[in-house]
Backbone bond lengths (Angstrom), bond angles and torsions (degrees), N, CA, C in turn:
res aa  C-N    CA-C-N  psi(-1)  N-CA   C-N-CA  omega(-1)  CA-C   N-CA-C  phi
1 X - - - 1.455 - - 1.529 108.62 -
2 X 1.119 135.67 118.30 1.266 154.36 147.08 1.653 118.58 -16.77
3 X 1.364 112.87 120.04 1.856 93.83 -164.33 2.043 81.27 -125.75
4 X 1.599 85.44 159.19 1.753 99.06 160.66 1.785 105.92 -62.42
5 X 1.335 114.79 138.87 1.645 122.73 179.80 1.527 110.34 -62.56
6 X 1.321 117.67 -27.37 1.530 113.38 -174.02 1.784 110.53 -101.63
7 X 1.907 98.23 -45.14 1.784 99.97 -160.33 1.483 89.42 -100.91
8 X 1.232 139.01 -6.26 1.698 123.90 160.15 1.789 105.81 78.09
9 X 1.298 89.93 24.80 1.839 100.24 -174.89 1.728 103.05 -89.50
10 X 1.376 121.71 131.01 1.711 114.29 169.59 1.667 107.49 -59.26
11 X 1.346 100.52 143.43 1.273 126.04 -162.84 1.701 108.94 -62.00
12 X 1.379 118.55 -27.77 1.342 146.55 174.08 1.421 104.83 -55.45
13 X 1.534 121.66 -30.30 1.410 112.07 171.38 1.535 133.67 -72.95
14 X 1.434 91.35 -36.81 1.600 112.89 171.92 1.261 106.92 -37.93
15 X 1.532 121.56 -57.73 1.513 116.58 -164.27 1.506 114.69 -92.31
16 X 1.325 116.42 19.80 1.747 123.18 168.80 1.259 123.00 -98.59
17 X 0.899 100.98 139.52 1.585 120.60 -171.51 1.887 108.11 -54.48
18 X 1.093 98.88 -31.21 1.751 115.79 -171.84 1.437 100.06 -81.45
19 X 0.887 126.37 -39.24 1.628 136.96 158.92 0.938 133.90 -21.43
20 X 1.670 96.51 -82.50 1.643 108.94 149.56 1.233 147.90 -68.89
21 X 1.449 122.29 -19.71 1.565 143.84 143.56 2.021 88.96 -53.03
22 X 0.794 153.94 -53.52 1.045 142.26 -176.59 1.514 115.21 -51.79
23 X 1.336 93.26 -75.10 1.964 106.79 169.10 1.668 110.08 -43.20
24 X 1.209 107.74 -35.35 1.685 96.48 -152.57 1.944 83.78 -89.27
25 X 1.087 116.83 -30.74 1.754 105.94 -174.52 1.662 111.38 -77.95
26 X 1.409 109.87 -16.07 1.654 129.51 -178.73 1.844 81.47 -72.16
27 X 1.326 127.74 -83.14 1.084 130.77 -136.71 1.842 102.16 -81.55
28 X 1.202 108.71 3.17 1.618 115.59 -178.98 1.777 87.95 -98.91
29 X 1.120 115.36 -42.31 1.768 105.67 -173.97 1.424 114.06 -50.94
30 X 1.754 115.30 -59.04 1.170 143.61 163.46 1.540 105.70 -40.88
31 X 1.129 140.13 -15.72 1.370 110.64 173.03 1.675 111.87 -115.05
32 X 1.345 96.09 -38.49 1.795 112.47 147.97 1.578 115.85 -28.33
33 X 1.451 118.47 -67.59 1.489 120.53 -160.18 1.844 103.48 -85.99
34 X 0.878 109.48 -41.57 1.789 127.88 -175.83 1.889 90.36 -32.89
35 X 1.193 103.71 -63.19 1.235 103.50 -145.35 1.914 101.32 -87.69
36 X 1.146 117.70 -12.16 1.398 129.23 -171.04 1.830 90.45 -83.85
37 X 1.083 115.41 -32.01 1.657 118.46 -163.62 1.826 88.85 -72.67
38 X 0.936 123.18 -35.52 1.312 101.43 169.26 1.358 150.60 -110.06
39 X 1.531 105.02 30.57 1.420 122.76 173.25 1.550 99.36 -105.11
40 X 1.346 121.16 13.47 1.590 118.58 162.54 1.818 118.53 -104.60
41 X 1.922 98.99 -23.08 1.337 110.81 -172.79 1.642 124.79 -160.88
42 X 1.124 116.59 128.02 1.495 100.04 177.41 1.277 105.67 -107.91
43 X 1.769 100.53 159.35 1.236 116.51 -161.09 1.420 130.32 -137.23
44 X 1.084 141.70 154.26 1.216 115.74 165.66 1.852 101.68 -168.01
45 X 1.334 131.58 145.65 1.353 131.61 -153.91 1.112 126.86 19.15
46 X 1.335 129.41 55.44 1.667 137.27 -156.65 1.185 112.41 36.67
47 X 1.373 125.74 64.92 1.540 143.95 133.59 1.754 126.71 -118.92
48 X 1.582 93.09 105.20 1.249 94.28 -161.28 1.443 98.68 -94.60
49 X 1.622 144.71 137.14 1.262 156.51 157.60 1.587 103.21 -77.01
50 X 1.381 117.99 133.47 1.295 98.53 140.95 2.004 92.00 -175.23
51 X 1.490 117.74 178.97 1.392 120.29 -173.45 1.560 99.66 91.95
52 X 1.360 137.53 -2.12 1.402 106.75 -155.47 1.394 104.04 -72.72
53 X 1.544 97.17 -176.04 1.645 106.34 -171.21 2.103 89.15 164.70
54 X 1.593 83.59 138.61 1.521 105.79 172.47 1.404 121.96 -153.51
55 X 1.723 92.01 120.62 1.378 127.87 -173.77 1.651 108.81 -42.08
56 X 1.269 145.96 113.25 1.250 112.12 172.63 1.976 96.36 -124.10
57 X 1.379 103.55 -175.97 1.931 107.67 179.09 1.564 91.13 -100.14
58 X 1.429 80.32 169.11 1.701 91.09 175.65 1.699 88.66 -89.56
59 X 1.212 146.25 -3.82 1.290 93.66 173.16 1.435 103.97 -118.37
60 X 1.846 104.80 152.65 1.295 109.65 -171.68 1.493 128.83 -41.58
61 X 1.272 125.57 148.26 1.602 128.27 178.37 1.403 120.42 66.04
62 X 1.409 118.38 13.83 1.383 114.41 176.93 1.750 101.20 -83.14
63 X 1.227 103.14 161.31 1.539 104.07 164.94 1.464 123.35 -59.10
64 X 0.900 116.92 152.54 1.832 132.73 -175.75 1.355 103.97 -112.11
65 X 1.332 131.90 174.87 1.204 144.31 176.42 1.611 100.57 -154.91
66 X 1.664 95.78 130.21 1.758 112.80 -175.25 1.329 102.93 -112.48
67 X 1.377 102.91 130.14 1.632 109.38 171.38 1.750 117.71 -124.87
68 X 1.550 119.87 136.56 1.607 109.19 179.76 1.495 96.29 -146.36
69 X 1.065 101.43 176.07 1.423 121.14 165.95 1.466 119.53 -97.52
70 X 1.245 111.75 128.89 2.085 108.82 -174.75 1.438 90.89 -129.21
71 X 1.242 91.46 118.26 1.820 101.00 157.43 1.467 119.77 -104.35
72 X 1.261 135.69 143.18 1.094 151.54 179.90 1.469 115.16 -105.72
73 X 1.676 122.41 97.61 1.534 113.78 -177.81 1.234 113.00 -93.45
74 X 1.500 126.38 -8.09 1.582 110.43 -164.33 1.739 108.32 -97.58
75 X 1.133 119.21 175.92 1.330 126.54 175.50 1.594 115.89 -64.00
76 X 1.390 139.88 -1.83 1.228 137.30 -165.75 1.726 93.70 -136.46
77 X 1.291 114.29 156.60 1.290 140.57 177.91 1.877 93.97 -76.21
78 X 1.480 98.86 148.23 1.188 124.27 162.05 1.491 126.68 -130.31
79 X 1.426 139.93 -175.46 1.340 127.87 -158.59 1.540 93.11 -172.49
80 X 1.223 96.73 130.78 1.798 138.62 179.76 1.537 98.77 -80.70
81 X 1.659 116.44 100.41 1.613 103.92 -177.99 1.482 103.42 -147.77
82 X 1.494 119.32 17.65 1.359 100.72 153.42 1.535 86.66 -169.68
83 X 1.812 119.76 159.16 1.076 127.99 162.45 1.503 108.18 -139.43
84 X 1.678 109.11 164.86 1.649 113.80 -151.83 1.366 79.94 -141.18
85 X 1.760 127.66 178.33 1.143 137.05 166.64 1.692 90.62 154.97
86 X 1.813 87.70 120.77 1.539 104.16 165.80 1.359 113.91 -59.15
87 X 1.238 125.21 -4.79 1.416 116.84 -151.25 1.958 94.77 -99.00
88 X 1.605 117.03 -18.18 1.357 127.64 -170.30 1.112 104.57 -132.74
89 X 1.330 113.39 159.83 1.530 116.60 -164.44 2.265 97.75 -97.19
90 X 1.596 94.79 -25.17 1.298 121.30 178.43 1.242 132.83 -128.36
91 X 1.671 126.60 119.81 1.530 103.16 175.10 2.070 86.06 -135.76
92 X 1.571 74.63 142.37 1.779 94.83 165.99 1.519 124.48 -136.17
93 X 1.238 108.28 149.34 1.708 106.97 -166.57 1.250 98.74 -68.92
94 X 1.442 142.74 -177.30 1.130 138.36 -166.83 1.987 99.63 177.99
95 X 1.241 111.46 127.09 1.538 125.32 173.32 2.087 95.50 -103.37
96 X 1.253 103.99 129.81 1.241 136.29 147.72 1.221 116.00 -45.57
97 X 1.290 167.28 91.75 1.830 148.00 154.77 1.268 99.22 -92.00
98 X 1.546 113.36 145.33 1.458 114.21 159.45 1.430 101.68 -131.42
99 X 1.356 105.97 155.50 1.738 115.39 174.53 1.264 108.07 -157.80
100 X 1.684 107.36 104.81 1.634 109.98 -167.56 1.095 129.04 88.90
101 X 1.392 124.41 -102.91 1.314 143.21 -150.09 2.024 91.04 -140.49
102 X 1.344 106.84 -30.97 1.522 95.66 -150.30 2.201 90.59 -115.91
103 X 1.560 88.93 144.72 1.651 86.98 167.20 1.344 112.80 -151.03
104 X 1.632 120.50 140.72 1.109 132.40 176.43 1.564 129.43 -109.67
105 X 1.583 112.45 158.46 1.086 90.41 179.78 1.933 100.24 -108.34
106 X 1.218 99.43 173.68 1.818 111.14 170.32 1.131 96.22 -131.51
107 X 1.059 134.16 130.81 1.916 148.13 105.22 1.901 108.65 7.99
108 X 1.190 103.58 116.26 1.162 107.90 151.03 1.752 129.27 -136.97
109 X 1.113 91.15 177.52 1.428 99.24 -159.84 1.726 123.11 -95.31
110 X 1.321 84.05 -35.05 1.885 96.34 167.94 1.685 100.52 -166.62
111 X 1.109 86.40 -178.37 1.645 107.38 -165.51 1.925 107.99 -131.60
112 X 1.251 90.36 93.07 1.869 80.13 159.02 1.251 124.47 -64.48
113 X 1.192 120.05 112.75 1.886 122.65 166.57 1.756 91.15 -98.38
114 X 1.543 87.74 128.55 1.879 92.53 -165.22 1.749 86.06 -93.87
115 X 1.332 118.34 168.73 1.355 143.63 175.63 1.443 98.13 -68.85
116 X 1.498 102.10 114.67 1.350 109.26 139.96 2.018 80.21 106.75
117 X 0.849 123.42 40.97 2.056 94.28 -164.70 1.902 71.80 -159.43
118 X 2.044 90.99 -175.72 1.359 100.36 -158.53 1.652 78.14 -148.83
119 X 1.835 114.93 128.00 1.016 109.19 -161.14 1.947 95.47 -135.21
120 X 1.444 114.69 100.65 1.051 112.98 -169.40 1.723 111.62 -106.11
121 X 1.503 101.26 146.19 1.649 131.74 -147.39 2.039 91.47 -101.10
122 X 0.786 90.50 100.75 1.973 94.21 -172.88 1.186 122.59 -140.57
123 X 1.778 111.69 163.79 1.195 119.29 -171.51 1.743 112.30 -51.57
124 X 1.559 117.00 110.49 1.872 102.57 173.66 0.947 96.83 105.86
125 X 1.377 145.42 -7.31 1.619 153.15 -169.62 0.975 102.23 -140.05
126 X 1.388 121.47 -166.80 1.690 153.11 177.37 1.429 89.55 -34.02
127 X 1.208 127.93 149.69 1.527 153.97 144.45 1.044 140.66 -177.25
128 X 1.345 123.25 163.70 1.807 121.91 -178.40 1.611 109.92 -76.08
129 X 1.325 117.87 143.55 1.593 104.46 165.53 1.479 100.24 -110.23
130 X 1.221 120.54 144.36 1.618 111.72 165.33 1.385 103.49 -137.14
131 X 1.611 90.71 122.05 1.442 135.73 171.14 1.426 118.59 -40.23
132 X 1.061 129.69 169.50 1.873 138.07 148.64 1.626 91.47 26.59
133 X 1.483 140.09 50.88 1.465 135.76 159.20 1.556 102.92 -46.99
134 X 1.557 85.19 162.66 1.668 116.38 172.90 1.413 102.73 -55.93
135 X 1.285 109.59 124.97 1.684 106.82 164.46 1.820 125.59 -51.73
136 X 1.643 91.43 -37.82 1.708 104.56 171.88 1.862 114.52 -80.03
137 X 1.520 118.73 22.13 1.049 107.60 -159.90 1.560 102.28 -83.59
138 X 1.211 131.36 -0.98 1.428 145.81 -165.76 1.937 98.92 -95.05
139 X 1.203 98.95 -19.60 1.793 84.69 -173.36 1.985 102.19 -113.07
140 X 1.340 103.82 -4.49 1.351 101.24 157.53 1.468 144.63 -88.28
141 X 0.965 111.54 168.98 2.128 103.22 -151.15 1.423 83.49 -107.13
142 X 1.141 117.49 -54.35 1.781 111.04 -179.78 1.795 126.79 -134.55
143 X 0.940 118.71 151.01 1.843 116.90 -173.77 1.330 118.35 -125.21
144 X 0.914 121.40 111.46 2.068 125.69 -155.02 2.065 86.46 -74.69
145 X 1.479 101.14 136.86 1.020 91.47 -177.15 1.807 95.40 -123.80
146 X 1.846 135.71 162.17 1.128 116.86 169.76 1.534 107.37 -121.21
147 X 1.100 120.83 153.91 1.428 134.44 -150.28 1.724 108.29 -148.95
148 X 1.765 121.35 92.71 0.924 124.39 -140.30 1.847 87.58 -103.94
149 X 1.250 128.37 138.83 1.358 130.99 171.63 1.791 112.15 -101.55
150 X 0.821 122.78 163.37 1.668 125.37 -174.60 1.609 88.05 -78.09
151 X 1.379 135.48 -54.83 1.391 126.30 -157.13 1.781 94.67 -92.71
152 X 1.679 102.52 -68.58 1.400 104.21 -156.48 1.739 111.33 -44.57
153 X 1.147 101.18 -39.67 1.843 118.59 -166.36 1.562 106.12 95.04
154 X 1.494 101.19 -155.31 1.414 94.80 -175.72 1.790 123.40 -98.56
155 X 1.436 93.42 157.93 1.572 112.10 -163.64 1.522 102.79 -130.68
156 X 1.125 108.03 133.77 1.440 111.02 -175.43 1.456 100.99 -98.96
157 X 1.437 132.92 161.93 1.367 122.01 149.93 1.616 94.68 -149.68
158 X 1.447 102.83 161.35 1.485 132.40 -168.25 1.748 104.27 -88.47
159 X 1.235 108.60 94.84 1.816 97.77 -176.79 1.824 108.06 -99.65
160 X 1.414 103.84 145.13 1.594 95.73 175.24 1.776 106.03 -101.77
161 X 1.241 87.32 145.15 1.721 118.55 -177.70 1.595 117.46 -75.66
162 X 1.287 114.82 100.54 1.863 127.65 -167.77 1.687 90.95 -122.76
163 X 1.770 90.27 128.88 1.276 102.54 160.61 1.175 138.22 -66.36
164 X 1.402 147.93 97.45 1.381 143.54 163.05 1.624 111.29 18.21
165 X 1.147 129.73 101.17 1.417 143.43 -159.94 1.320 135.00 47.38
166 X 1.229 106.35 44.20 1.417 131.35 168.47 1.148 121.24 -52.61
167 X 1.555 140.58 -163.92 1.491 116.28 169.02 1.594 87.01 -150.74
168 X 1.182 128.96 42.34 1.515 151.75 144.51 1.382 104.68 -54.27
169 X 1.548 113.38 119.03 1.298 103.40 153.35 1.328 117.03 -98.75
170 X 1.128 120.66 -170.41 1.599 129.79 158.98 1.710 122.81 -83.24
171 X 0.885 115.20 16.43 1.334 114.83 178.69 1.433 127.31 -77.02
């Protein structure tokens, strides 16, 4: 029996109708799903972004606080070591501590996202602060923020803009 040179398929398939109803619904999924996979997350060398969202005050130029979700798919650790956003003149990572009654934040410097795990940036935890904001940042719906990794490089993601006690969740 006669096979295709590469996929090793009998030649008898080529000319069936089931074949190609096969191929043509394979290659309709693939262009369908491709593009839907990333209006939930951006990505780039198994670093997936997605959830963002930033806290801002109602009054103009105060600092904001950015929160997302980072997943890490590959077998090796990656690292959170710089972030950009037109929307601030400044953004720095920032740890949450609480003890008691009282909580602070610290400055940090990078972020291990360990291999294989999903390392989310949240209210009371891990987050971005951004500095000297856009004065108009209160009448915008969302602010592309960039988020540079030691391996992946940089990744942009699309965060939406919630007023300071909103009743928005993250879901």
């Amino acid at each position: 029996m006669e096979k295709f040179a590469v996929f090793g398929i009998p030649s008898f398939f080529k000319r069936t109708a089931c074949f190609r109803t096969a191929l043509g619904a394979i290659t309709l999924f693939l262009m369908i799903a491709a593009p839907l996979g990333s209006l939930t997350a951006r990505s780039k060398q198994g670093i997936f972004l997605t959830d963002a969202w930033v806290q801002i005050s109602p009054i103009p130029g105060r600092p904001a606080a950015a929160y997302l979700v980072i997943e890490n798919r590959h077998i090796w650790s990656d690292f959170l070591v710089a972030v950009e956003s037109p929307a601030a003149k400044r953004i720095s990572l920032h740890r949450t501590r609480s003890t008691g009654n009282v909580s602070t934040m610290e400055k940090i410097d990078h972020l291990e996202i360990p291999a294989r795990s999903t390392t989310a940036l949240a209210p009371g935890k891990i987050h971005l602060m951004l500095m000297k904001t856009a004065d108009d940042l209160a009448s915008r719906k969302t602010i592309r923020i960039h988020l540079r990794f030691e391996k992946a490089g940089w990744i942009e993601v699309e965060a939406t803009v919630r007023l300071m006690g909103s009743r928005e969740t993250t879901d």
